[in-house]
DONU-510544 format. One line per field, with one value per residue (C-alpha): residue in one letter; x, y, z. Coordinates in steps of 0.5 Angstrom, whole numbers. Layout:
residu: (A|...)
u: (X|...)
v: (Y|...)
w: (Z|...)
This chain:
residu: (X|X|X|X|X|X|X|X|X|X|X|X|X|X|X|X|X|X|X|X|X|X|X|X|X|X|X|X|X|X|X|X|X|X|X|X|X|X|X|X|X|X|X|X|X|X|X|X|X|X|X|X|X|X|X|X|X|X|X|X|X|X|X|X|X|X|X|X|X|X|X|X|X|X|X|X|X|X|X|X|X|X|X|X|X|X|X|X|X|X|X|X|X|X|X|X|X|X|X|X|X|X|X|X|X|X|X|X|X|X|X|X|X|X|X|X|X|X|X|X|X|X|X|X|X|X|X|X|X|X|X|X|X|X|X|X|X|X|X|X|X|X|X|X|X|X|X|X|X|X|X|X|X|X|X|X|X|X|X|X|X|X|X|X|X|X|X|X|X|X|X|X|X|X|X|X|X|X|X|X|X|X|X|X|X|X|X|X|X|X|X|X|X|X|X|X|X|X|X|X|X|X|X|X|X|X|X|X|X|X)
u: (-41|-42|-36|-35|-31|-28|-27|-21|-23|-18|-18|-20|-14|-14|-11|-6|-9|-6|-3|-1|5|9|16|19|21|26|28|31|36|32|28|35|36|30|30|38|35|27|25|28|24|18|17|17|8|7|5|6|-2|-2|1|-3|-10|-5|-5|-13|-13|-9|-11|-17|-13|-9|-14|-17|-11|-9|-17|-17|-10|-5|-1|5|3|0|6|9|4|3|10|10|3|6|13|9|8|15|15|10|12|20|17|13|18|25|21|17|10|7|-1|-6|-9|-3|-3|-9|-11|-4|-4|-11|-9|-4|-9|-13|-8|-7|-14|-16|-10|-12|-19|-16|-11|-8|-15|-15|-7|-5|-11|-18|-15|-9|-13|-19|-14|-10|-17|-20|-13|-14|-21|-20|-13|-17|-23|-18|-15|-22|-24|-18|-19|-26|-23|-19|-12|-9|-7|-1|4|9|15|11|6|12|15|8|6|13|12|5|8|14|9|5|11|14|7|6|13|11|4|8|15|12|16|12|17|15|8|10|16|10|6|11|12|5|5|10|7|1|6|7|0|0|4|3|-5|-1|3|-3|1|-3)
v: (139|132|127|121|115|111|103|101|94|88|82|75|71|64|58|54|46|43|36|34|31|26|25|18|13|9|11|5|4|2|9|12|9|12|19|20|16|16|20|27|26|28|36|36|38|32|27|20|20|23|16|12|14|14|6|6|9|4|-3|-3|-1|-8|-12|-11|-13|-20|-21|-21|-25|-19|-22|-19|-12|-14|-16|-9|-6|-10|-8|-1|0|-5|-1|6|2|2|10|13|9|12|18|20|17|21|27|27|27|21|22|18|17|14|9|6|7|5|-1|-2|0|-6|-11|-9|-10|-16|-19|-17|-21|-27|-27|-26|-31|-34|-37|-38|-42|-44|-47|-45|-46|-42|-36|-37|-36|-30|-26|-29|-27|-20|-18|-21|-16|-10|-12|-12|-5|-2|-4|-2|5|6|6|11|7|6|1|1|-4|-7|-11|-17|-14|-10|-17|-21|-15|-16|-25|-23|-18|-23|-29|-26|-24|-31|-33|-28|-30|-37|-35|-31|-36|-42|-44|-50|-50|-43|-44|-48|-44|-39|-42|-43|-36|-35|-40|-36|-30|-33|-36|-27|-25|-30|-27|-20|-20|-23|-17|-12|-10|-9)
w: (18|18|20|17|19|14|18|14|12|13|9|11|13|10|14|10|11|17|15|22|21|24|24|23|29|25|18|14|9|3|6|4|-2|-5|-2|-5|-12|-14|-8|-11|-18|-14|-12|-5|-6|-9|-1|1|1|-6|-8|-3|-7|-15|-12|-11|-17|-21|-18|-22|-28|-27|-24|-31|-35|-31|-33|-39|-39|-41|-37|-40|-38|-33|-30|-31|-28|-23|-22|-22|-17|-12|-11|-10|-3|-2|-5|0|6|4|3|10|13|10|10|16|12|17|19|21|16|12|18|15|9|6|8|6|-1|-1|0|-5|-10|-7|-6|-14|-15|-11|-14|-20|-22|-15|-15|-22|-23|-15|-11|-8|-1|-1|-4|2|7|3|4|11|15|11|13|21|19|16|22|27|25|24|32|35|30|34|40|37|37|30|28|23|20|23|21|20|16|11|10|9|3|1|0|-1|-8|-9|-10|-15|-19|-19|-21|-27|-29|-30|-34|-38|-40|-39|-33|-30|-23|-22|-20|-14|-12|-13|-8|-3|-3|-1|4|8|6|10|16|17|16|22|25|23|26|33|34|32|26|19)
């Protein structure tokens, strides 16, 4: 009489991804604002880094309206990718979702949207130097960051930083809006934006912020 043994089989078990999230140091008010309004239309699937890689998405897609001078659009668009800057960093902190690789690559997003503005029509309707500037304290701010990252510090935006892309966003605005209806005065009010915007940035890389 042969005996047989019959190993019952288990089942792999599958490990759910680990985000590692953070919880947030500090929540604003504009962090509340959102969370109670424009946050809840999001499902709680959809993470602050999923909207942070729509922004590198979508940046092309304005760059290449302001190109070729849909400004009206363009103008909208514009609008609707920079706020998604507001909604990922209110969305990671109201809702703990903060991770080192949002730290980095949320404000690199900004500034990509930025510098494609910067080339393509700060350039164009402000003056060479100012968008020389612009760009040169980007890249010392990106270079900086990307050093301190090798030495596994991670460096994330401050306030500076978070008041620098707001001047930076708000100086882009006033300009398309002079392009758009012919407002003459809001091409120099444009530029003093953007001047302040580089006092910040200024700032901004002193106090190691991004």
């Amino acid at each position: 009489m042969s005996i047989h043994y019959f190993k019952k089989l288990e089942k792999p078990k599958l490990e759910k991804p680990v985000h590692n999230f953070e919880k947030a140091e500090y929540i604003m008010w504009t962090d509340k604002l959102l969370a109670a309004t424009i946050l809840k239309l999001f499902p709680k699937k959809v993470l602050p880094n999923h909207i942070t890689v729509f922004r590198f998405i979508a940046t092309p897609f304005v760059a290449i309206l302001m190109f070729y001078e849909n400004y009206s659009t363009g103008l909208i668009a514009f609008l609707l990718v920079a706020f998604t800057d507001a909604i990922d960093g209110a969305m990671a902190r109201s809702r703990d979702q903060i991770t080192d690789w949002g730290k980095v690559y949320d404000p690199l997003a900004d500034k990509v949207l930025i510098g494609s503005m910067v080339f393509i029509i700060i350039l164009r309707y402000v003056d060479f130097w100012t968008a020389m500037i612009i760009i040169g304290l980007e890249i010392i701010i990106i270079f900086s960051a990307w050093r301190k990252k090798r030495k596994g510090i991670i460096i994330q935006a401050n306030m500076w930083g978070k008041i620098k892309m707001g001047l930076q966003v708000l100086g882009v605005v006033v300009l398309l809006l002079g392009i758009v209806f012919d407002w003459h005065l809001f091409i120099p009010l444009a530029s003093s934006v953007l001047y302040l915007a580089i006092a910040f940035a200024i700032v901004s890389l002193l106090t190691y912020g991004v």
